[in-house]
HTML snippet that shows the backbone in 3Dmol.js (N, CA, C, O; Angstrom):
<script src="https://3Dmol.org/build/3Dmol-min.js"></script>
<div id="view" style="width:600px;height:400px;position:relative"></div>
<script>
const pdb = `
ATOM      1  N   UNK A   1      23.277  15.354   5.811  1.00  0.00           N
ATOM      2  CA  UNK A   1      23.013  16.059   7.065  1.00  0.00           C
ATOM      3  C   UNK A   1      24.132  15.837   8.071  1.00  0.00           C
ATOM      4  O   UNK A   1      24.129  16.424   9.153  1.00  0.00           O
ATOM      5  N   UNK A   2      25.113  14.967   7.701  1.00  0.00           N
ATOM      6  CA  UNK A   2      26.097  14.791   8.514  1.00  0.00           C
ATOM      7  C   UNK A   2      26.397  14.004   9.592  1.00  0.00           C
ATOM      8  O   UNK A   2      27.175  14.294  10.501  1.00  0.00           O
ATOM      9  N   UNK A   3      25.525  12.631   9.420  1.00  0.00           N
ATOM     10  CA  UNK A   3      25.585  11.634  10.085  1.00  0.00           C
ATOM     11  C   UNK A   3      25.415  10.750   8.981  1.00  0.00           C
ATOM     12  O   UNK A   3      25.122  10.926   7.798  1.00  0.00           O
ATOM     13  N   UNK A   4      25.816   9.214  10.058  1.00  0.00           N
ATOM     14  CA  UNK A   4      25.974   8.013   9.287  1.00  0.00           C
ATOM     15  C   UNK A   4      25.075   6.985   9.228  1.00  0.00           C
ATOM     16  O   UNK A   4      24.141   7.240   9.988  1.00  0.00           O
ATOM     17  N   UNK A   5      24.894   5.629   8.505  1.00  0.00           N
ATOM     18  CA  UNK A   5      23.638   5.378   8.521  1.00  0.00           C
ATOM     19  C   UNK A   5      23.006   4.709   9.619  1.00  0.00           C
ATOM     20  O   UNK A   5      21.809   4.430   9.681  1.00  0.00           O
ATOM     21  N   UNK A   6      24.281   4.359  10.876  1.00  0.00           N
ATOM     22  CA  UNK A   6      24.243   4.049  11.509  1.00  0.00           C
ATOM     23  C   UNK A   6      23.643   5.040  13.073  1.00  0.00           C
ATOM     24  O   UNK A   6      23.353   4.735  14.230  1.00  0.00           O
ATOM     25  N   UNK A   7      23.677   5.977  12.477  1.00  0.00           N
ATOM     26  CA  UNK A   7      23.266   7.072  13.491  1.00  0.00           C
ATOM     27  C   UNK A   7      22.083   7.377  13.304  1.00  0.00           C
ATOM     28  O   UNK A   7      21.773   8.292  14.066  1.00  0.00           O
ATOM     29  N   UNK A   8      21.039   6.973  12.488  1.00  0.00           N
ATOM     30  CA  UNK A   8      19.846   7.174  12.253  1.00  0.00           C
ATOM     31  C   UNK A   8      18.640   7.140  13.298  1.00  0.00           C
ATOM     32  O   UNK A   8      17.637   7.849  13.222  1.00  0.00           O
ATOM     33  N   UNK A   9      18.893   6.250  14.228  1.00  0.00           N
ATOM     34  CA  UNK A   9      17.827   5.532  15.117  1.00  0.00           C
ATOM     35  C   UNK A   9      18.130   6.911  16.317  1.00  0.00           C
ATOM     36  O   UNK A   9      17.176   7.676  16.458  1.00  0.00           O
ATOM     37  N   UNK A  10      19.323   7.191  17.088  1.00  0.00           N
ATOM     38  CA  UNK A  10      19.823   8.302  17.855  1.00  0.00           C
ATOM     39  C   UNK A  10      19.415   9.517  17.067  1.00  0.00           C
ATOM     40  O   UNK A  10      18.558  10.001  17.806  1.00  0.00           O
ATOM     41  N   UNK A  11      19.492  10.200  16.159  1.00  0.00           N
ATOM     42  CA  UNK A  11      19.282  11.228  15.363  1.00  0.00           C
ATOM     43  C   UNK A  11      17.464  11.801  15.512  1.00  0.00           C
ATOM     44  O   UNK A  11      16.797  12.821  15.686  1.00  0.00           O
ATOM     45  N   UNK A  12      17.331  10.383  15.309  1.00  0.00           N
ATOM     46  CA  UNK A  12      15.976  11.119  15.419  1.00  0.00           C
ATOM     47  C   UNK A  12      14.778  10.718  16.874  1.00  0.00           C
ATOM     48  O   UNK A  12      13.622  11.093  17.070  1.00  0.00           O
ATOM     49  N   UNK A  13      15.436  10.067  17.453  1.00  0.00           N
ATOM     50  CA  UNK A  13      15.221  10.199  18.998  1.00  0.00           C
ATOM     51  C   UNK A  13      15.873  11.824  19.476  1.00  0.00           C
ATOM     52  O   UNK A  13      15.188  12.576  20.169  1.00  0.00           O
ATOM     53  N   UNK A  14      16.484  11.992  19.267  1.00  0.00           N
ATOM     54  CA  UNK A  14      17.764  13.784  19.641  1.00  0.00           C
ATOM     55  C   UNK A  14      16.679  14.444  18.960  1.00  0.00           C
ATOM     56  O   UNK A  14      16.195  15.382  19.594  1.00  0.00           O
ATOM     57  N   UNK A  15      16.113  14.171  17.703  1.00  0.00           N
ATOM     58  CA  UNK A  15      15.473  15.070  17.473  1.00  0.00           C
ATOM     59  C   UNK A  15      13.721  15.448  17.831  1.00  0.00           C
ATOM     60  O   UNK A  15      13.123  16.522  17.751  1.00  0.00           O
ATOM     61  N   UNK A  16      13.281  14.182  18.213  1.00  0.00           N
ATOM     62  CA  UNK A  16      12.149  13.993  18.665  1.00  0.00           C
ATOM     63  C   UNK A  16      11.783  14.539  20.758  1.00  0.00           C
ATOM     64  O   UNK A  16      10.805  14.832  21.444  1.00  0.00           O
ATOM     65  N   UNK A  17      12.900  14.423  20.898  1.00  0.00           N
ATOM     66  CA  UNK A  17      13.584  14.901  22.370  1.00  0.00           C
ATOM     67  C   UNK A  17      13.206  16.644  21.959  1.00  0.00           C
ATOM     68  O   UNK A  17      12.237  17.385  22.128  1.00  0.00           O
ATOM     69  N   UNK A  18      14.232  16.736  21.493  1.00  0.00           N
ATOM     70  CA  UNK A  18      14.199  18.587  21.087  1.00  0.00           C
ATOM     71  C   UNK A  18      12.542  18.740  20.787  1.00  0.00           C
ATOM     72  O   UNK A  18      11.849  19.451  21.515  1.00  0.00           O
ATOM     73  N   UNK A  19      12.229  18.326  20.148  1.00  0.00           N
ATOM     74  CA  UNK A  19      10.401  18.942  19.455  1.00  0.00           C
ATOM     75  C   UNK A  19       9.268  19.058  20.376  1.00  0.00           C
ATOM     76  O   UNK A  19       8.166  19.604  20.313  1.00  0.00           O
ATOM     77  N   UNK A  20      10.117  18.123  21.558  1.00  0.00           N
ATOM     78  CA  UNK A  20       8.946  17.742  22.392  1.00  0.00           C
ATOM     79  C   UNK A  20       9.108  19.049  23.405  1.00  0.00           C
ATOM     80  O   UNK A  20       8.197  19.841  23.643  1.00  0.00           O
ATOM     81  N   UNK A  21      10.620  19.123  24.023  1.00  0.00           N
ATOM     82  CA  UNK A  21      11.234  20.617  24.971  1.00  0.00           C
ATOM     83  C   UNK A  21      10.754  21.944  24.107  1.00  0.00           C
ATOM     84  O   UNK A  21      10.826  22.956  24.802  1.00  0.00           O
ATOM     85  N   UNK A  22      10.230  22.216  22.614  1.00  0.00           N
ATOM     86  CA  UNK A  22      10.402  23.387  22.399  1.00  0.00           C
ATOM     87  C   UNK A  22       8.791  23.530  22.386  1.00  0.00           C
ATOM     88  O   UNK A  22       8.371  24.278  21.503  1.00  0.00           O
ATOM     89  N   UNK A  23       8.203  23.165  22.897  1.00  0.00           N
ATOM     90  CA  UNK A  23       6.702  23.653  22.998  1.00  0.00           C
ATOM     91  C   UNK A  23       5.931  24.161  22.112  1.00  0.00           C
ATOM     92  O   UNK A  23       5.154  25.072  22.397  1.00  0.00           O
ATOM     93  N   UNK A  24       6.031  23.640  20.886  1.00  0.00           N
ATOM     94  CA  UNK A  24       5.592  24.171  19.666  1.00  0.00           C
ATOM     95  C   UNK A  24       4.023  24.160  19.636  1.00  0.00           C
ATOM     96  O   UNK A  24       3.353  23.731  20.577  1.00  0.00           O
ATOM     97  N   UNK A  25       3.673  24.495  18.871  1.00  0.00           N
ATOM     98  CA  UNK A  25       2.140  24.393  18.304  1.00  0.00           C
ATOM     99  C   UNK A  25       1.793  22.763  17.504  1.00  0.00           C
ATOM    100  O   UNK A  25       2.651  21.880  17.486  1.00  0.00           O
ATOM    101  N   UNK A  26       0.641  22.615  16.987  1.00  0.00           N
ATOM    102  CA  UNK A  26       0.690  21.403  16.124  1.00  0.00           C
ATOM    103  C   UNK A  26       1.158  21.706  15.190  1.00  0.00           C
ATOM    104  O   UNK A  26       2.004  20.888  14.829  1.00  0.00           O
ATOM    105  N   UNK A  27       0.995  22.862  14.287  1.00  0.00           N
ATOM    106  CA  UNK A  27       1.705  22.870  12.990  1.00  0.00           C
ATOM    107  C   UNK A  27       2.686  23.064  13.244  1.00  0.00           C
ATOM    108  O   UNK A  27       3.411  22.289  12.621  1.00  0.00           O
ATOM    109  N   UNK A  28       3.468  23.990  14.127  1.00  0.00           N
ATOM    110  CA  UNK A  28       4.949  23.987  13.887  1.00  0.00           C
ATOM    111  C   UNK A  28       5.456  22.854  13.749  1.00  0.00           C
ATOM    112  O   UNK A  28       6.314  22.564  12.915  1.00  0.00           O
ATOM    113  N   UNK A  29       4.741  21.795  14.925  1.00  0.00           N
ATOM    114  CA  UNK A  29       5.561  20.413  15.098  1.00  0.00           C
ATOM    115  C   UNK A  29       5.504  19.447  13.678  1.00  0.00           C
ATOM    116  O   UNK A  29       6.382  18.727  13.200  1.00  0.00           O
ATOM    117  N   UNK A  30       4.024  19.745  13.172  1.00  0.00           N
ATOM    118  CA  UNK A  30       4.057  18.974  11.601  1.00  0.00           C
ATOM    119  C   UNK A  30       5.195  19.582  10.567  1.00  0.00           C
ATOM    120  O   UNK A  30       5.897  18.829   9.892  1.00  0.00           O
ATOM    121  N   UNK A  31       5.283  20.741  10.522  1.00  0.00           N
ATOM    122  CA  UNK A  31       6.203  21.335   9.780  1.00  0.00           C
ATOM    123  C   UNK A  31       7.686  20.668  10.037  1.00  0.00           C
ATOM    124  O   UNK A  31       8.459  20.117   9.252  1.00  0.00           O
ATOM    125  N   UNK A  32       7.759  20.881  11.158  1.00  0.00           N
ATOM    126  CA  UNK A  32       9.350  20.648  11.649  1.00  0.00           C
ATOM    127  C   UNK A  32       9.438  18.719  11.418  1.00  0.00           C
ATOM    128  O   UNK A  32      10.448  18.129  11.033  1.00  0.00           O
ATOM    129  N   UNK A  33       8.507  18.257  11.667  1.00  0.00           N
ATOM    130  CA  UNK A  33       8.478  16.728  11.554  1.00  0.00           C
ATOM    131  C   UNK A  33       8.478  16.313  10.137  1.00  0.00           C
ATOM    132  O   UNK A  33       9.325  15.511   9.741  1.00  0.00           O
ATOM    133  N   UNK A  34       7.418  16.896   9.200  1.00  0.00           N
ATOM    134  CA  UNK A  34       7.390  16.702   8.080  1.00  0.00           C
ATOM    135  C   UNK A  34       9.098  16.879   7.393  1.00  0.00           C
ATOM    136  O   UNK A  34       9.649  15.864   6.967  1.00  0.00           O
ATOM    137  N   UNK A  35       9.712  18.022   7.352  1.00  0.00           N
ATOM    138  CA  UNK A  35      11.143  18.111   7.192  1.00  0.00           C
ATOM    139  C   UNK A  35      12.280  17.524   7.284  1.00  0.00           C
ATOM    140  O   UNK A  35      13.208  17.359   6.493  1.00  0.00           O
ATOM    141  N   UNK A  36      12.047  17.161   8.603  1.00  0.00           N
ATOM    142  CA  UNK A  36      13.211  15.877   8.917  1.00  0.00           C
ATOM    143  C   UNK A  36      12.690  14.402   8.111  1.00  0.00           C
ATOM    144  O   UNK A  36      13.464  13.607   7.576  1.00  0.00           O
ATOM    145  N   UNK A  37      11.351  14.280   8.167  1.00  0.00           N
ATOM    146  CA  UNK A  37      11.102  12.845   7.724  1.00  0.00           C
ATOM    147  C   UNK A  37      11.757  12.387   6.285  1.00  0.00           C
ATOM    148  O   UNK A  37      12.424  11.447   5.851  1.00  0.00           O
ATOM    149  N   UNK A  38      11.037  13.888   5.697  1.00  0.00           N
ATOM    150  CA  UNK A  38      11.653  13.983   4.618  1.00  0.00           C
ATOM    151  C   UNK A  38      13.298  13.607   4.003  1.00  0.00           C
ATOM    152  O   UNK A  38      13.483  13.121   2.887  1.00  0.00           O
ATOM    153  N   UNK A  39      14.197  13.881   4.798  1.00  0.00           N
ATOM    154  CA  UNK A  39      15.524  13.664   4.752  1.00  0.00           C
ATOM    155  C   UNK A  39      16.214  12.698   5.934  1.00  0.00           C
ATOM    156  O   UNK A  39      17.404  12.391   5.998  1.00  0.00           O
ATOM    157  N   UNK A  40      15.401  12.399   6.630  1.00  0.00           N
ATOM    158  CA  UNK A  40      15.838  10.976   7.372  1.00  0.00           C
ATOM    159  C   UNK A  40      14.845   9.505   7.360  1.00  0.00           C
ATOM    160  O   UNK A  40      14.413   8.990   8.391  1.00  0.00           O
ATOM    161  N   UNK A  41      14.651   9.084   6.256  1.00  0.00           N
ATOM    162  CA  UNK A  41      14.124   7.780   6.969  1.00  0.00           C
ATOM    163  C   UNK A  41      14.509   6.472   7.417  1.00  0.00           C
ATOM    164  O   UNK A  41      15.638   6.032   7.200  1.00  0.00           O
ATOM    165  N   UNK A  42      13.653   5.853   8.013  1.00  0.00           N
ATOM    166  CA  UNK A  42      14.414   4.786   8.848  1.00  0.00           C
ATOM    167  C   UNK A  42      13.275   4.019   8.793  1.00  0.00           C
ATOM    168  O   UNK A  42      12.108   4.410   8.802  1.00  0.00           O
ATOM    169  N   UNK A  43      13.846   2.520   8.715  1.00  0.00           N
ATOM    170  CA  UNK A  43      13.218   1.275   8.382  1.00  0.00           C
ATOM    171  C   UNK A  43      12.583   0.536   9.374  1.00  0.00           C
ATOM    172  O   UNK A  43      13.288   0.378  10.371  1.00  0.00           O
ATOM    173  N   UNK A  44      11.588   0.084   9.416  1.00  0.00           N
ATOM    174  CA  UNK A  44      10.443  -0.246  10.231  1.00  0.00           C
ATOM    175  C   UNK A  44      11.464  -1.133  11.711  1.00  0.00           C
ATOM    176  O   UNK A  44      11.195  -1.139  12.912  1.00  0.00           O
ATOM    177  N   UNK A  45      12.587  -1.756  11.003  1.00  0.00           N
ATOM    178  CA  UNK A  45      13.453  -2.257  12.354  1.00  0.00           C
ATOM    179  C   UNK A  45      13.893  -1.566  13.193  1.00  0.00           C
ATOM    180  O   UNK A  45      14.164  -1.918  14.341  1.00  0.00           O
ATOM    181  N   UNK A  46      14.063  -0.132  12.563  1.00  0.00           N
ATOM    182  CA  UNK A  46      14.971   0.808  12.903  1.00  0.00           C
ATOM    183  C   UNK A  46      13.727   1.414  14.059  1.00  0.00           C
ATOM    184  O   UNK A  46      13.634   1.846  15.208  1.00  0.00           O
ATOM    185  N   UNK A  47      13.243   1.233  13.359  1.00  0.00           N
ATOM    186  CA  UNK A  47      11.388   2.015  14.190  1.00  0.00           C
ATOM    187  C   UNK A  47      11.143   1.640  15.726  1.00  0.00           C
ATOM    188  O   UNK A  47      10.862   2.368  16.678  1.00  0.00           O
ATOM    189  N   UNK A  48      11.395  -0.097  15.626  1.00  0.00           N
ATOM    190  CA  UNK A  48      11.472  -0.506  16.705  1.00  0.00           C
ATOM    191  C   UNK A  48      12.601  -0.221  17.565  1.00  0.00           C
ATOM    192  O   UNK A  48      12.485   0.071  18.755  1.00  0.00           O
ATOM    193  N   UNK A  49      13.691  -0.310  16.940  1.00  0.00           N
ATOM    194  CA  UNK A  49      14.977   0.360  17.722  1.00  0.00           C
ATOM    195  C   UNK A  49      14.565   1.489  18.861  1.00  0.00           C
ATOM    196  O   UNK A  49      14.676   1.430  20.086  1.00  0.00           O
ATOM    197  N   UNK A  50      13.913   2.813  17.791  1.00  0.00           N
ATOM    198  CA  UNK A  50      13.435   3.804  18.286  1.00  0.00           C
ATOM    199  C   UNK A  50      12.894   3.426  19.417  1.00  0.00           C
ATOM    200  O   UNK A  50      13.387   3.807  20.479  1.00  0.00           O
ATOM    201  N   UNK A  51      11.630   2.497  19.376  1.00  0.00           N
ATOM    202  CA  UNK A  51      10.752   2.874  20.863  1.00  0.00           C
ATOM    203  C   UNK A  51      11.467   2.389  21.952  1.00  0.00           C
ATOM    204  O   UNK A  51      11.471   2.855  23.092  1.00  0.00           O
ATOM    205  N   UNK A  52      12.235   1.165  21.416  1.00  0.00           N
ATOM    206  CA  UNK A  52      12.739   0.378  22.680  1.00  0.00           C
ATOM    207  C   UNK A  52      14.125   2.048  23.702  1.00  0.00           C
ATOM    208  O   UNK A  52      14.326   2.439  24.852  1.00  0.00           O
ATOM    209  N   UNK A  53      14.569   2.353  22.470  1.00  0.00           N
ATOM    210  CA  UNK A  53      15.521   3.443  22.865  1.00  0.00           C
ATOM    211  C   UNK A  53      14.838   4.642  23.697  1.00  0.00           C
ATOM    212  O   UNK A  53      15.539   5.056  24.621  1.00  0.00           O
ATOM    213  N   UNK A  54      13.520   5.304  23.517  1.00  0.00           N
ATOM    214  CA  UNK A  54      12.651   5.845  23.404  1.00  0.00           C
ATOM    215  C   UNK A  54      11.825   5.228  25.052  1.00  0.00           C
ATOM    216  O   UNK A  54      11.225   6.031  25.767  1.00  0.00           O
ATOM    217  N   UNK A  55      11.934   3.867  25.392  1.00  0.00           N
ATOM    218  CA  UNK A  55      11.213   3.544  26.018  1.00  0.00           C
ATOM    219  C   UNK A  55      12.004   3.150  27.179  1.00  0.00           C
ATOM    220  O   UNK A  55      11.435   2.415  27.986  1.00  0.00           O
ATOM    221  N   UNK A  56      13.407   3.556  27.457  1.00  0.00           N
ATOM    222  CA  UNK A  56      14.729   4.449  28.334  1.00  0.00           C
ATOM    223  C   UNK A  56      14.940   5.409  28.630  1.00  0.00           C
ATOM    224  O   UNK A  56      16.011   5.694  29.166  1.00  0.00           O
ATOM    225  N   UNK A  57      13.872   6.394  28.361  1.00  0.00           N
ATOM    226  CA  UNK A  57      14.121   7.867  28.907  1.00  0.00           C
ATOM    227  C   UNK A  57      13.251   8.027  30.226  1.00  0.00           C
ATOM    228  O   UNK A  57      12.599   7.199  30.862  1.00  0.00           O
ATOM    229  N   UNK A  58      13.472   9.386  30.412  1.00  0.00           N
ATOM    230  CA  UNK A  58      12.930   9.917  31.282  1.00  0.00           C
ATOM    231  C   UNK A  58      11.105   9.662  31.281  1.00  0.00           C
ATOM    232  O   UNK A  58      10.500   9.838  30.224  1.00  0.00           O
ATOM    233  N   UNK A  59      10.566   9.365  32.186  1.00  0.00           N
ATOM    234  CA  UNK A  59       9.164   8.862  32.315  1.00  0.00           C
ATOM    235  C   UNK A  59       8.377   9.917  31.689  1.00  0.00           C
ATOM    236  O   UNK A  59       7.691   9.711  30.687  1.00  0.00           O
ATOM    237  N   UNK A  60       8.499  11.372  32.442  1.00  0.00           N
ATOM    238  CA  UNK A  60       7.802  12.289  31.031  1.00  0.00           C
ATOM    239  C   UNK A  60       7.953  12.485  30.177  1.00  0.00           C
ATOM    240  O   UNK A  60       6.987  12.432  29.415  1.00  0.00           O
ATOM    241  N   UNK A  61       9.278  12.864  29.648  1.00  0.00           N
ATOM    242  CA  UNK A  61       9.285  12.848  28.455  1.00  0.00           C
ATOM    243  C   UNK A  61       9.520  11.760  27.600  1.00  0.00           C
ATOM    244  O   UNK A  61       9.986  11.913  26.471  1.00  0.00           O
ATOM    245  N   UNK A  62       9.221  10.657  28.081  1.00  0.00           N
ATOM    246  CA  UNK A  62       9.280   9.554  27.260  1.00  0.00           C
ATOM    247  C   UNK A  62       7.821   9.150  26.860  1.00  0.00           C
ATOM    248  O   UNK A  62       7.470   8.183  26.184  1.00  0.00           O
ATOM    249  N   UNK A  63       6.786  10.467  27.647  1.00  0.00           N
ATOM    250  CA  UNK A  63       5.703   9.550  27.216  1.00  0.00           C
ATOM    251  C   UNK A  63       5.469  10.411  26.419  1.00  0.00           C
ATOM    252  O   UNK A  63       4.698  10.118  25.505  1.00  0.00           O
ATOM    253  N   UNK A  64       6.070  11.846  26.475  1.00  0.00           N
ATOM    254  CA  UNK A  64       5.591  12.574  25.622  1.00  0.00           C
ATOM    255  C   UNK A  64       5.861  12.542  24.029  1.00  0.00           C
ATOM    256  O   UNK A  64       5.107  12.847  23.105  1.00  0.00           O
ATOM    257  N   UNK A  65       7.322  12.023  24.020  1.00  0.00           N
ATOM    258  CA  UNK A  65       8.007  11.582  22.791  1.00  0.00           C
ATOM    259  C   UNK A  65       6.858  10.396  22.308  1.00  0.00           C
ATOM    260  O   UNK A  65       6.092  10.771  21.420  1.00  0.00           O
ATOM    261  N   UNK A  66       6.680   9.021  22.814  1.00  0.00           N
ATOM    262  CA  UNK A  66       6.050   8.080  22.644  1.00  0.00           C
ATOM    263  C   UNK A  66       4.582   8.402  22.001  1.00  0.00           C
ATOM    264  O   UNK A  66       4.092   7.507  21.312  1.00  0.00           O
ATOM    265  N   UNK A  67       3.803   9.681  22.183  1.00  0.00           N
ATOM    266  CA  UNK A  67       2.569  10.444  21.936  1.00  0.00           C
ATOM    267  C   UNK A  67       2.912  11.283  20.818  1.00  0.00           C
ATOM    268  O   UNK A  67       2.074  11.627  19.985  1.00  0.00           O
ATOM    269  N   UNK A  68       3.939  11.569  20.785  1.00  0.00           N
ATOM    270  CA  UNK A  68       3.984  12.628  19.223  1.00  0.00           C
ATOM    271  C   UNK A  68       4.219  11.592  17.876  1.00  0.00           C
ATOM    272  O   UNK A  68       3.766  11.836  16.757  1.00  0.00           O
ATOM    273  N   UNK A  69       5.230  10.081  18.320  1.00  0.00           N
ATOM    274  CA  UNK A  69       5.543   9.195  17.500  1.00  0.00           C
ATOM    275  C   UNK A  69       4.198   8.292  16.812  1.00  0.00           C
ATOM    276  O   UNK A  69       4.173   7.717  15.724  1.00  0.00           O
ATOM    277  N   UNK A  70       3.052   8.398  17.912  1.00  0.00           N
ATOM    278  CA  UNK A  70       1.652   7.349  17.517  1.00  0.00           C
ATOM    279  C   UNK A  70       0.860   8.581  16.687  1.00  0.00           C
ATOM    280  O   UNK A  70      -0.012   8.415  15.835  1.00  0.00           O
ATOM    281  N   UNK A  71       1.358   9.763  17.131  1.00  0.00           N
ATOM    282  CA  UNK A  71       0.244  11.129  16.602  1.00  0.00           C
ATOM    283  C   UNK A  71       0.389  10.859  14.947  1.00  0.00           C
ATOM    284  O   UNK A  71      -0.462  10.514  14.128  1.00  0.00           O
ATOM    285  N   UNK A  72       2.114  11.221  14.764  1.00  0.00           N
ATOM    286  CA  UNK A  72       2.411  10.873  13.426  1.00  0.00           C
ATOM    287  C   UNK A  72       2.423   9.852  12.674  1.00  0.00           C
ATOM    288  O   UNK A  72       2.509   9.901  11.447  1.00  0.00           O
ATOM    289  N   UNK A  73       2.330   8.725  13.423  1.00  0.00           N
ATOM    290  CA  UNK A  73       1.810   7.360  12.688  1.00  0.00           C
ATOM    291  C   UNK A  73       0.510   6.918  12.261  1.00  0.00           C
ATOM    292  O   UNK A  73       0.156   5.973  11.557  1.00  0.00           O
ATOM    293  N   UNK A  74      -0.390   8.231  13.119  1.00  0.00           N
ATOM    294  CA  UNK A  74      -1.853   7.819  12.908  1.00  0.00           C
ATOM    295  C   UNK A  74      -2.297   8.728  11.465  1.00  0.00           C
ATOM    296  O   UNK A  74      -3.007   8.504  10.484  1.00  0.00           O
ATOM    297  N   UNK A  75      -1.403   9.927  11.974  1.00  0.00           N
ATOM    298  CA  UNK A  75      -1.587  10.758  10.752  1.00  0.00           C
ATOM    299  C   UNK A  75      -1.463  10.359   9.480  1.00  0.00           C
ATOM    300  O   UNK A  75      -2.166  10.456   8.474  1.00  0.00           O
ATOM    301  N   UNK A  76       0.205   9.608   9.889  1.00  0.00           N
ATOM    302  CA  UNK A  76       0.367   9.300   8.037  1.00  0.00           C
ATOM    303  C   UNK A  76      -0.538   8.190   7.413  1.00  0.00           C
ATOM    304  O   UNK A  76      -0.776   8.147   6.206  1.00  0.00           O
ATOM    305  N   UNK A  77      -1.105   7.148   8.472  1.00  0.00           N
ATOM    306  CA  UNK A  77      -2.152   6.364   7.814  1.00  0.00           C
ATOM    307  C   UNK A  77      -3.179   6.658   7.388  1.00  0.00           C
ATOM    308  O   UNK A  77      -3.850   5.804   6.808  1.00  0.00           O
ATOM    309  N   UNK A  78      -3.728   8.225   7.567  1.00  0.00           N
ATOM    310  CA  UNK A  78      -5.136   8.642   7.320  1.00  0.00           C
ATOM    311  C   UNK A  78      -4.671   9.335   5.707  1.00  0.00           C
ATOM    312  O   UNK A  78      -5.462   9.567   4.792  1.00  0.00           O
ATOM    313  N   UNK A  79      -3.550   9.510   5.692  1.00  0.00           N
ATOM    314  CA  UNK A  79      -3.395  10.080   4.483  1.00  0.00           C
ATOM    315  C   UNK A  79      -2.885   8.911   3.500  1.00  0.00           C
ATOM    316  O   UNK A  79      -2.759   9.031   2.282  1.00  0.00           O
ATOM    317  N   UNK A  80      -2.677   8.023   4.085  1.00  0.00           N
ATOM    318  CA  UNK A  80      -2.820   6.707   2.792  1.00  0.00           C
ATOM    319  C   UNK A  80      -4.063   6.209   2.613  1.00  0.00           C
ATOM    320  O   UNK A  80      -4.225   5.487   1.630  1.00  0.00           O
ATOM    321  N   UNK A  81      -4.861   6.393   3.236  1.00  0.00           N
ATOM    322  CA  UNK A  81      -5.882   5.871   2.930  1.00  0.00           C
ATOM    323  C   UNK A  81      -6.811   6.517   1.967  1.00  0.00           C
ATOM    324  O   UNK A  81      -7.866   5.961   1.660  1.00  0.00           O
TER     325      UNK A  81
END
`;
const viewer = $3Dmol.createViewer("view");
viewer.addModel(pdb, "pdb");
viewer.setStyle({}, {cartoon: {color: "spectrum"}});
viewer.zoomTo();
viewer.render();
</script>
């Protein structure tokens, strides 16, 4: 995709930023989330990276980012189970 492995934690904060500005529906956003997950993952350290990075933005949209990140974490646990 054209980044390095070091760009992982930024990549998908940039991209979690964008999902949140384009006002999608829930499925669009599962669709579009499911996709990237698919071809970017990042390791539970990296995870934390995220919020702390995540938890430097802008107050709305940091909470909004912070709410789509627990949405999809709750999700993927219901489907391991």
């Amino acid at each position: 995709m054209g980044y390095t492995e070091s760009e992982r934690v930024e990549l998908k904060k940039q991209f979690l930023r964008m999902l949140v500005r384009m006002e999608l529906d829930e499925a669009k956003q599962r669709l579009l989330f499911g996709f990237f997950e698919t071809y970017v993952k990042i390791s539970d350290e990296e995870e934390q990276q995220l919020r702390r990075k995540v938890s430097g933005m802008e107050t709305k949209e940091k909470e909004q980012v912070l709410e789509l990140i627990i949405a999809y974490e709750q999700k993927g646990g219901e489907r391991k189970e």
